[in-house]
mmCIF file of the N, C-alpha and C atoms, coordinates in Angstrom:
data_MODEL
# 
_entry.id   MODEL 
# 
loop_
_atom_site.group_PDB 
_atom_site.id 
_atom_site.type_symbol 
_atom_site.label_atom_id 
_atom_site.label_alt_id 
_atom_site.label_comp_id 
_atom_site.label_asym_id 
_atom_site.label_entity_id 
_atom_site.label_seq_id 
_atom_site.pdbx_PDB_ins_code 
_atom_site.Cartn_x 
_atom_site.Cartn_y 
_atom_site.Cartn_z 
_atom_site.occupancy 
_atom_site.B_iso_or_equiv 
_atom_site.pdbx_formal_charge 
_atom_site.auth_seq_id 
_atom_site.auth_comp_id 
_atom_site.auth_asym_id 
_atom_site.auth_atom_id 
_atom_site.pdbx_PDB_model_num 
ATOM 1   N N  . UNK A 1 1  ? -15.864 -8.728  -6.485  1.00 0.00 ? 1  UNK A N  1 
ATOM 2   C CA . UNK A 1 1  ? -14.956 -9.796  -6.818  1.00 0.00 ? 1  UNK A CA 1 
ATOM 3   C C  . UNK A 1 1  ? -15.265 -10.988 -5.925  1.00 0.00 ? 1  UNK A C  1 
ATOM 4   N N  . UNK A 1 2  ? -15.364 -12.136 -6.284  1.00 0.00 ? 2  UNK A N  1 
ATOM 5   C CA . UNK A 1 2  ? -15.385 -13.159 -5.493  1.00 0.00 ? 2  UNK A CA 1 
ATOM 6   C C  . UNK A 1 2  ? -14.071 -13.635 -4.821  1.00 0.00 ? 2  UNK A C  1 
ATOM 7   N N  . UNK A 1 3  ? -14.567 -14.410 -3.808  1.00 0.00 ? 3  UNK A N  1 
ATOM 8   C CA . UNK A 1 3  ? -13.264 -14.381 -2.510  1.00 0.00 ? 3  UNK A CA 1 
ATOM 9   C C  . UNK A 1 3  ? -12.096 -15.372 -3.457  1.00 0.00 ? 3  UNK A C  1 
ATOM 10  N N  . UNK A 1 4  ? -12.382 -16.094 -4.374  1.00 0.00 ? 4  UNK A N  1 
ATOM 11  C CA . UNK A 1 4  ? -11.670 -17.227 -4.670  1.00 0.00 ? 4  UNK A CA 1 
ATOM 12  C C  . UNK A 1 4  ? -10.631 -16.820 -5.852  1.00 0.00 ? 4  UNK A C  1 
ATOM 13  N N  . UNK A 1 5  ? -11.334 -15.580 -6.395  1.00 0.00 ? 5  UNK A N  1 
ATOM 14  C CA . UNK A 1 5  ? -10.685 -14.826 -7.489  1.00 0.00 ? 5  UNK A CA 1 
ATOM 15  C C  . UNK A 1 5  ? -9.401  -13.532 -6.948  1.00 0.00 ? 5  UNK A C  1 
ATOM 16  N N  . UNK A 1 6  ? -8.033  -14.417 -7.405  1.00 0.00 ? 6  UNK A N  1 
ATOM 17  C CA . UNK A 1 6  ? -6.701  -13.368 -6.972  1.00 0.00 ? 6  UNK A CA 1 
ATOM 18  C C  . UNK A 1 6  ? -6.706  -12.055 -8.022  1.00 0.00 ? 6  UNK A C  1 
ATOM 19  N N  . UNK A 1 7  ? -6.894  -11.004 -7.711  1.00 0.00 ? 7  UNK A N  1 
ATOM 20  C CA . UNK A 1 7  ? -7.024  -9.747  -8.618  1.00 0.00 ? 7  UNK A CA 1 
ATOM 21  C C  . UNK A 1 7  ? -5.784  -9.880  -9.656  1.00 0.00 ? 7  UNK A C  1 
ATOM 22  N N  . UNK A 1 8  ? -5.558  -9.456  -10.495 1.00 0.00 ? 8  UNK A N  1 
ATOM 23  C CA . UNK A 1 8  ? -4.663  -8.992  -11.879 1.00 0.00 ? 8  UNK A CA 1 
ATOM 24  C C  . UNK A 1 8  ? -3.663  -8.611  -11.288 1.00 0.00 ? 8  UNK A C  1 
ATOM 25  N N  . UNK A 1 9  ? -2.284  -8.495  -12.191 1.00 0.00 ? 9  UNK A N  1 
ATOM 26  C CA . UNK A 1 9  ? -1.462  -7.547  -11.671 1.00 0.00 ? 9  UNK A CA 1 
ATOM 27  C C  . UNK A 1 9  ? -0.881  -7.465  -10.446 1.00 0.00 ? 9  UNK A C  1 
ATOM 28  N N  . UNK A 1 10 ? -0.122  -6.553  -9.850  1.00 0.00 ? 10 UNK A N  1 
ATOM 29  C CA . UNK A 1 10 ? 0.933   -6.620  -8.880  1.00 0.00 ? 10 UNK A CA 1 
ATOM 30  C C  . UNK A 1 10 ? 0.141   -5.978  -7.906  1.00 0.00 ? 10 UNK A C  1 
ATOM 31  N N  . UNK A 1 11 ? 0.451   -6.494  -6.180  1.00 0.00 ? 11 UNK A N  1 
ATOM 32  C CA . UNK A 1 11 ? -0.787  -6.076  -5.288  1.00 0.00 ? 11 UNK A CA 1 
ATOM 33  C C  . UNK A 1 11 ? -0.219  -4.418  -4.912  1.00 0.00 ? 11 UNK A C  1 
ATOM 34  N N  . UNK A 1 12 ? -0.919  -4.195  -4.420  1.00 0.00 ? 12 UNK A N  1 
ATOM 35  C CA . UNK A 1 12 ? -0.712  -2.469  -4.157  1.00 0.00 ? 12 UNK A CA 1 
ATOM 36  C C  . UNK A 1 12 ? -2.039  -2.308  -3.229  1.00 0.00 ? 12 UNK A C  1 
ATOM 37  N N  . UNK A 1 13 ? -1.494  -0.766  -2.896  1.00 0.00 ? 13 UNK A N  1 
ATOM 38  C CA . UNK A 1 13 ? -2.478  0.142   -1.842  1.00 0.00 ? 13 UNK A CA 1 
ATOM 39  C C  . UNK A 1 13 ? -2.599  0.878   -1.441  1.00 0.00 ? 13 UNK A C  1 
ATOM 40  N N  . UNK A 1 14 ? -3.291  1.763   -2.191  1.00 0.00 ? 14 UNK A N  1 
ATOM 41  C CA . UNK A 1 14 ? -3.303  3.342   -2.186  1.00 0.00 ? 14 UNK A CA 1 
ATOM 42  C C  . UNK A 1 14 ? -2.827  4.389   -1.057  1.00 0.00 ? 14 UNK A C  1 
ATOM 43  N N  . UNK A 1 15 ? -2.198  5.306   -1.111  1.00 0.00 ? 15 UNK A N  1 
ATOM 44  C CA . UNK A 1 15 ? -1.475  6.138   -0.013  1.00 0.00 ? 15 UNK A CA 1 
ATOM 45  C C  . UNK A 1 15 ? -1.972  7.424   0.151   1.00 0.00 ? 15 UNK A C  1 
ATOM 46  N N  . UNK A 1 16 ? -2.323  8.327   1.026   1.00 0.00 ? 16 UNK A N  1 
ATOM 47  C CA . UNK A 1 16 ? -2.471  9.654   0.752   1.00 0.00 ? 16 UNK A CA 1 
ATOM 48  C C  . UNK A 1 16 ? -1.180  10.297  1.948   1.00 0.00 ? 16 UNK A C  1 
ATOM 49  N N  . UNK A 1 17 ? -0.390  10.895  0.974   1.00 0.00 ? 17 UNK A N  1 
ATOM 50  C CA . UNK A 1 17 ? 0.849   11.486  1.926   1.00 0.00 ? 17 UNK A CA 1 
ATOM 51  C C  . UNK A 1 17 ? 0.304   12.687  2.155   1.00 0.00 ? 17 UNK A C  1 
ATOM 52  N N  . UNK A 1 18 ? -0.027  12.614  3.732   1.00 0.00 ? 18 UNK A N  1 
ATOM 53  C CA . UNK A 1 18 ? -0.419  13.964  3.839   1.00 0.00 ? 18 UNK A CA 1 
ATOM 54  C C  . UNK A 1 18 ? 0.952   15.242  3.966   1.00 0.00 ? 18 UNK A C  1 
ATOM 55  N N  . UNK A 1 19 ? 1.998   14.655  3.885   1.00 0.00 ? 19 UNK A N  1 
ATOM 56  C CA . UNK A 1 19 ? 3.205   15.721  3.986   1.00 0.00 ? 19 UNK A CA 1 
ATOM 57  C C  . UNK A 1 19 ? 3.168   16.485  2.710   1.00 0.00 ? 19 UNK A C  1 
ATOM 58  N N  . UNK A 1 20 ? 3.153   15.882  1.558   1.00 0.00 ? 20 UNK A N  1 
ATOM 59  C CA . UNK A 1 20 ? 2.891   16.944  0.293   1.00 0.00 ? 20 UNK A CA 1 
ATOM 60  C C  . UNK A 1 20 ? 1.408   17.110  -0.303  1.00 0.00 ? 20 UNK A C  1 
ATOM 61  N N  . UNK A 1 21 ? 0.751   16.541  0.145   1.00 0.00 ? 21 UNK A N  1 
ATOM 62  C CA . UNK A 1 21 ? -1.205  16.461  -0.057  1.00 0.00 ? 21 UNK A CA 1 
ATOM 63  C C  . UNK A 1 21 ? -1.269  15.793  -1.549  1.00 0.00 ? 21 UNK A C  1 
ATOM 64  N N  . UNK A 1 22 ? -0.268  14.539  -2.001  1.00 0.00 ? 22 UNK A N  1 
ATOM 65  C CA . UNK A 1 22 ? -0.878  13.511  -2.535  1.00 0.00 ? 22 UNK A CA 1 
ATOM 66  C C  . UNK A 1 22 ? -1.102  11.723  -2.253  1.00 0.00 ? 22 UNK A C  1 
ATOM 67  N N  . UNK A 1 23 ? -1.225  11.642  -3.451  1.00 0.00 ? 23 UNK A N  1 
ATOM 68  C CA . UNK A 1 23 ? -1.627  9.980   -3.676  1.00 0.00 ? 23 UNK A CA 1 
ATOM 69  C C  . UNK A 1 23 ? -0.626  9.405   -4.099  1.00 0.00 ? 23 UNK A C  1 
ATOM 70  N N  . UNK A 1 24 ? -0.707  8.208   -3.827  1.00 0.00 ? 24 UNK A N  1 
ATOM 71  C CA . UNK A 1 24 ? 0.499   7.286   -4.625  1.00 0.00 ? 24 UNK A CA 1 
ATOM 72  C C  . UNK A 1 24 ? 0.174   5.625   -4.583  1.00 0.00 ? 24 UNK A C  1 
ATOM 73  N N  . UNK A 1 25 ? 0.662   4.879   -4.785  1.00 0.00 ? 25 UNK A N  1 
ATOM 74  C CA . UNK A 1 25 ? 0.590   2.824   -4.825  1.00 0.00 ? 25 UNK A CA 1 
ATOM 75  C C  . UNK A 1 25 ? 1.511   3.178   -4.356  1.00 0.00 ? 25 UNK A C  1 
ATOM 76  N N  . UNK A 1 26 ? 1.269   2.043   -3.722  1.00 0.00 ? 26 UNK A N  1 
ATOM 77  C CA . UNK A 1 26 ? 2.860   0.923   -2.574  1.00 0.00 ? 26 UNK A CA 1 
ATOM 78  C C  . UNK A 1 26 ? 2.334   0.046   -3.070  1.00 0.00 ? 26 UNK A C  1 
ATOM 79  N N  . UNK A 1 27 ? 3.588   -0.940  -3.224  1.00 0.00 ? 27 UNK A N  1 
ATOM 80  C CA . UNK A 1 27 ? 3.365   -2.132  -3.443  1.00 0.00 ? 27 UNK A CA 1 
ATOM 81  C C  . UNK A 1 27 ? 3.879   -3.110  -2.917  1.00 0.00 ? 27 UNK A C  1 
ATOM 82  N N  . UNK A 1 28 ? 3.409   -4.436  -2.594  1.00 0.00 ? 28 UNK A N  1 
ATOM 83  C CA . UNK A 1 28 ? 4.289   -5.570  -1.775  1.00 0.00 ? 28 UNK A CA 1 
ATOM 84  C C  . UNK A 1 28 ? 4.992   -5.891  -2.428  1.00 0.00 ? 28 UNK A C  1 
ATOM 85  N N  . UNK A 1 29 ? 6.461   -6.205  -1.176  1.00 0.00 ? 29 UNK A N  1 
ATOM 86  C CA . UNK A 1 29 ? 7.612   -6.733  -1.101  1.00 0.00 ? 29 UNK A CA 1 
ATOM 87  C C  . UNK A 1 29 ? 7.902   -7.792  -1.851  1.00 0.00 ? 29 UNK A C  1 
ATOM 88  N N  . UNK A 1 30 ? 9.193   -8.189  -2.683  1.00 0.00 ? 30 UNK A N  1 
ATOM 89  C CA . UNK A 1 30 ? 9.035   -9.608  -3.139  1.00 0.00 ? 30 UNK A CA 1 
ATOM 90  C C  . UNK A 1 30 ? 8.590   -11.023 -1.722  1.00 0.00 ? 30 UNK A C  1 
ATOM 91  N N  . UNK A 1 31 ? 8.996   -10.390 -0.590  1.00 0.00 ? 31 UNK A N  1 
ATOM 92  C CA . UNK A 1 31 ? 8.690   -11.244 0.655   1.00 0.00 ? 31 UNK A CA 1 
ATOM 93  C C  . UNK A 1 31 ? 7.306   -11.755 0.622   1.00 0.00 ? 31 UNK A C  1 
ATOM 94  N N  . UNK A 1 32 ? 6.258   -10.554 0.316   1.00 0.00 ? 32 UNK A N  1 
ATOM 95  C CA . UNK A 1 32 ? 5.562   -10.530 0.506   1.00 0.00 ? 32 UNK A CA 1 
ATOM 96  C C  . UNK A 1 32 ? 4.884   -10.003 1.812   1.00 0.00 ? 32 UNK A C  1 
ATOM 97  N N  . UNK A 1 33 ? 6.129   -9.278  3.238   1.00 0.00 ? 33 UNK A N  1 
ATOM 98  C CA . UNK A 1 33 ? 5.746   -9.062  4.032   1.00 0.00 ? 33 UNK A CA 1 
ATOM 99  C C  . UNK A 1 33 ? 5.478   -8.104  4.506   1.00 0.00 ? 33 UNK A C  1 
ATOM 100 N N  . UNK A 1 34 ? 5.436   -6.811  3.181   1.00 0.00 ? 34 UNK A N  1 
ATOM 101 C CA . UNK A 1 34 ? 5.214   -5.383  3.795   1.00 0.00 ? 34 UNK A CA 1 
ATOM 102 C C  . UNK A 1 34 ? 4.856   -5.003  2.572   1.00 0.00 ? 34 UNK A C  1 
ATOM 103 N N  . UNK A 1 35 ? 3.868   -3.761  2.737   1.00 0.00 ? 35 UNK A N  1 
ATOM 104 C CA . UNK A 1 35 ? 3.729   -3.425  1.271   1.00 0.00 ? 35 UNK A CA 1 
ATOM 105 C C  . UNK A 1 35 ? 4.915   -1.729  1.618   1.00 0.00 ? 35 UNK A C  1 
ATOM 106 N N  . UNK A 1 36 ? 5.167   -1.650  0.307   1.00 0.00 ? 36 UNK A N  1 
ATOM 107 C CA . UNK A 1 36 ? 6.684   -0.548  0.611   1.00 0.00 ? 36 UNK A CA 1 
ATOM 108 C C  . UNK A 1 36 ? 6.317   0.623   -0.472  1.00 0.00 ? 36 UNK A C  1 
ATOM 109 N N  . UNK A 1 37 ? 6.643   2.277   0.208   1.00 0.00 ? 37 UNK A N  1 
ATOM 110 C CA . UNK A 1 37 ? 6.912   2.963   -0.890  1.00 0.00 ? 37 UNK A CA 1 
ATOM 111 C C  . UNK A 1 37 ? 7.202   4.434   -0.801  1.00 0.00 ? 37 UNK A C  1 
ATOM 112 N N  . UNK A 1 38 ? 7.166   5.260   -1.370  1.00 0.00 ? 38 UNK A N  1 
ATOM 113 C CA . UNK A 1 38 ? 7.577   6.579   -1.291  1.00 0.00 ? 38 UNK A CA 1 
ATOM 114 C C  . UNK A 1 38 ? 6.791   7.729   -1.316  1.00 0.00 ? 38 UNK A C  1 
ATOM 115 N N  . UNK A 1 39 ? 6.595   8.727   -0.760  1.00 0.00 ? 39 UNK A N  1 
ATOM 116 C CA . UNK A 1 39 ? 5.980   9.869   -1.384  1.00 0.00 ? 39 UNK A CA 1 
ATOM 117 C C  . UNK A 1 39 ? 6.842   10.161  -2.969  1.00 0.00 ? 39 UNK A C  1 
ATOM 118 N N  . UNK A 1 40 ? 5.749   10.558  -3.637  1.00 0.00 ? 40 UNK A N  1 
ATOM 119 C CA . UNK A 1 40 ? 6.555   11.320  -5.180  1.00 0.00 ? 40 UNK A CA 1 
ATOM 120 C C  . UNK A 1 40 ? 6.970   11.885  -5.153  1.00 0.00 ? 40 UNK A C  1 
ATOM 121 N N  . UNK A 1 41 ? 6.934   13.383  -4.095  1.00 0.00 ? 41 UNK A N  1 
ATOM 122 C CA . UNK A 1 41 ? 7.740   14.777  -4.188  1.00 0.00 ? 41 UNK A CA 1 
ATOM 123 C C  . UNK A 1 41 ? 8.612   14.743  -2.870  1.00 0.00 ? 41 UNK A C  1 
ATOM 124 N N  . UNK A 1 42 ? 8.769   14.164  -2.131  1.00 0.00 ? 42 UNK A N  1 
ATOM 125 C CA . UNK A 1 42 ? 9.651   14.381  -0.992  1.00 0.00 ? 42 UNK A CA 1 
ATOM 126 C C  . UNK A 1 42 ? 9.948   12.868  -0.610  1.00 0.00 ? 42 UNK A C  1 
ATOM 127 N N  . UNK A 1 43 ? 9.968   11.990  -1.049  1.00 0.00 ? 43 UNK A N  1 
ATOM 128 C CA . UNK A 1 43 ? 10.429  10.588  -0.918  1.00 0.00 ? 43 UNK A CA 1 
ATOM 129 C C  . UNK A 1 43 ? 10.496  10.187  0.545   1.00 0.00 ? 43 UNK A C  1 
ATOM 130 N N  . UNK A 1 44 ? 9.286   10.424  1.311   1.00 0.00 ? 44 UNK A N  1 
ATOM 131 C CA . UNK A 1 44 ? 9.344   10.200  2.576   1.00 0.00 ? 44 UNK A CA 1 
ATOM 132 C C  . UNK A 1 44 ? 8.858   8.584   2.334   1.00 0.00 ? 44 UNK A C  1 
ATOM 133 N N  . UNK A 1 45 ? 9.436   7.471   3.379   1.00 0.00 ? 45 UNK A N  1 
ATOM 134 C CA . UNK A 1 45 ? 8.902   5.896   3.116   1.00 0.00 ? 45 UNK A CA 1 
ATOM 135 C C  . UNK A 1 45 ? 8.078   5.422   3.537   1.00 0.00 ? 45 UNK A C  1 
ATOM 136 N N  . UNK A 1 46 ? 7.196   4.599   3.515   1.00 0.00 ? 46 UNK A N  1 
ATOM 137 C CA . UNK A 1 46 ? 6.571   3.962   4.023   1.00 0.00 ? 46 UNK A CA 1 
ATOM 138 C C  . UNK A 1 46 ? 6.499   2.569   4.053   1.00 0.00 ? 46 UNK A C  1 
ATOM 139 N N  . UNK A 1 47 ? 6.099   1.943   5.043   1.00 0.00 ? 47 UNK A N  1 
ATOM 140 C CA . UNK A 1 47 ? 6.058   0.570   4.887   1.00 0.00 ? 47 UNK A CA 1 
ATOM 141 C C  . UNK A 1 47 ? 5.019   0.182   5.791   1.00 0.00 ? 47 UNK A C  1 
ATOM 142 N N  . UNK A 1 48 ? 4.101   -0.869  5.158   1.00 0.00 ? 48 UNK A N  1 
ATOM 143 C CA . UNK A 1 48 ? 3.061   -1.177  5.670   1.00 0.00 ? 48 UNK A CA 1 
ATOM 144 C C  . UNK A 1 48 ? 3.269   -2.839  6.138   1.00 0.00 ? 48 UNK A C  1 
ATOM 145 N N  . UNK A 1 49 ? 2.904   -3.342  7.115   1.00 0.00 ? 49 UNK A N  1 
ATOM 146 C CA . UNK A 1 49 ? 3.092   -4.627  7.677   1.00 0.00 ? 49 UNK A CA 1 
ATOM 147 C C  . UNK A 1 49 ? 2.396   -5.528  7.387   1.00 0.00 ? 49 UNK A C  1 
ATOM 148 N N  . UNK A 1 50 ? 2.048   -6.716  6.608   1.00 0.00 ? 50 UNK A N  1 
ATOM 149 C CA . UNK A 1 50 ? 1.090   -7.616  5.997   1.00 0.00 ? 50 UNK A CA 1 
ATOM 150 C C  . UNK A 1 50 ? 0.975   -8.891  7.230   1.00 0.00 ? 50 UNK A C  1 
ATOM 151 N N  . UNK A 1 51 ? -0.342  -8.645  8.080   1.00 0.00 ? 51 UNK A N  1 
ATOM 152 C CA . UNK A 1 51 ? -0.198  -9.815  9.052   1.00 0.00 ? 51 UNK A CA 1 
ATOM 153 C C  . UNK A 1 51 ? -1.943  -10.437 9.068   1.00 0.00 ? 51 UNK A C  1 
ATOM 154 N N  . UNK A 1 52 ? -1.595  -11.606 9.955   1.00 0.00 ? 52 UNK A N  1 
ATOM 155 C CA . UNK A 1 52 ? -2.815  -12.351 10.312  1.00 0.00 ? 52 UNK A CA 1 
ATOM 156 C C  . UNK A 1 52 ? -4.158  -11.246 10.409  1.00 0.00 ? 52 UNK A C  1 
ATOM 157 N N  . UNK A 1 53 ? -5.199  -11.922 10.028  1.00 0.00 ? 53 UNK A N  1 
ATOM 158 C CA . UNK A 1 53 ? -6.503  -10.939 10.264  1.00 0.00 ? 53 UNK A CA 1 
ATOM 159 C C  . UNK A 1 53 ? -6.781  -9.613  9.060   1.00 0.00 ? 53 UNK A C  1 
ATOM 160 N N  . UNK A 1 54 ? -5.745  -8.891  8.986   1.00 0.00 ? 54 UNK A N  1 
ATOM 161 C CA . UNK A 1 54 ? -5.076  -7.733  8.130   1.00 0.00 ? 54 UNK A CA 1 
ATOM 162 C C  . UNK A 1 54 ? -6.430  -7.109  8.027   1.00 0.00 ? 54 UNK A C  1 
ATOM 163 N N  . UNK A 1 55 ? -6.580  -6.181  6.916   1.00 0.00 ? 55 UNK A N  1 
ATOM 164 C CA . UNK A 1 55 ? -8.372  -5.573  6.453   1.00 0.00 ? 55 UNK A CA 1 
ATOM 165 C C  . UNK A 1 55 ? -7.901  -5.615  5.360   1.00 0.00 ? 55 UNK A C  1 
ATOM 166 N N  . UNK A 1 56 ? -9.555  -5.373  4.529   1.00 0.00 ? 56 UNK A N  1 
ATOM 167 C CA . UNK A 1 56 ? -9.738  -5.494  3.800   1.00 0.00 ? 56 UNK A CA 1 
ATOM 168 C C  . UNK A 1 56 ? -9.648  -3.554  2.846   1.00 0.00 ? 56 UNK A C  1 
ATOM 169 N N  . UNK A 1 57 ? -9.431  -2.908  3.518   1.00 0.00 ? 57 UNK A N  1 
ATOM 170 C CA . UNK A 1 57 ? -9.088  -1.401  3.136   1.00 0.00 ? 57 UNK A CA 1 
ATOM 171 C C  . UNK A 1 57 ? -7.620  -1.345  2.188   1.00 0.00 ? 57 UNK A C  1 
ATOM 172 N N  . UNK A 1 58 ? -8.322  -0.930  1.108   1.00 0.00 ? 58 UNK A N  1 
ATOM 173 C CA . UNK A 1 58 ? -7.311  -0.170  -0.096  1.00 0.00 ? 58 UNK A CA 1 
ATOM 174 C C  . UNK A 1 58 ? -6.472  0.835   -0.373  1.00 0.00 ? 58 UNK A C  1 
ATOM 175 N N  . UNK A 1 59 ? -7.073  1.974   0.998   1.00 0.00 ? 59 UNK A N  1 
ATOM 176 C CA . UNK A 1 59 ? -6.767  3.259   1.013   1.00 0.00 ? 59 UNK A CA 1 
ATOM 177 C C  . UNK A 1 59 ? -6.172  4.081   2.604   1.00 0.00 ? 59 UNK A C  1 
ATOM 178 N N  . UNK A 1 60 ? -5.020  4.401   2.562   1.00 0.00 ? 60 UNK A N  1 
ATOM 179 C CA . UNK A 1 60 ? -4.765  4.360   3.941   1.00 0.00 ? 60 UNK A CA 1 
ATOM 180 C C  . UNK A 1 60 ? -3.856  5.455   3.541   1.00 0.00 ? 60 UNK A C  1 
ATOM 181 N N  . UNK A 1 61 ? -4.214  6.816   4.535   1.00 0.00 ? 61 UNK A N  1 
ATOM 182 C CA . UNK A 1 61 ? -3.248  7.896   4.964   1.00 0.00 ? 61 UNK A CA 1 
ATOM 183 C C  . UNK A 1 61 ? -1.835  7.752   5.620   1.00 0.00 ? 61 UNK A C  1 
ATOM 184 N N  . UNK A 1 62 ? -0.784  8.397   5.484   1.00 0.00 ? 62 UNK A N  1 
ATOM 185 C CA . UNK A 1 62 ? 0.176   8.950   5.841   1.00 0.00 ? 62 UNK A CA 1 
ATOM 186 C C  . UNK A 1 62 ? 0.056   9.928   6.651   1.00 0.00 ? 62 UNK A C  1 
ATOM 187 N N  . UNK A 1 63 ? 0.660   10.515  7.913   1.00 0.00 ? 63 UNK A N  1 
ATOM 188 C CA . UNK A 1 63 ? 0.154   11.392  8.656   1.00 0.00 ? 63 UNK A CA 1 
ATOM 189 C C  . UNK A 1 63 ? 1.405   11.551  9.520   1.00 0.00 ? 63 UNK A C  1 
# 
């Protein structure tokens, strides 16, 4: 994708809950300042912090 091009659709970012051994999307806040979300089977939360510098990684464990 080129840097100038905003992707489709609503932003998100893949989860692996390791408490029940799956996957899931979070997605950002209407703020825009956290991306937010749940495990599927045990609704444990998460919230991820959207700041200066940030990465460029899609895929980030729960642990």
């Amino acid at each position: 994708m080129v840097k100038d091009q905003q992707p489709k659709g609503r932003p998100f970012v893949s989860i692996f809950f390791d408490c029940c051994k799956v996957y899931n999307r979070i997605y950002k806040n209407k703020a825009g300042t956290h991306y937010v979300g749940w495990c599927p089977r045990c609704s444990r939360k998460i919230s991820l912090k959207i700041g200066p510098g940030g990465t460029d990684d899609r895929m980030f464990f729960a642990r």
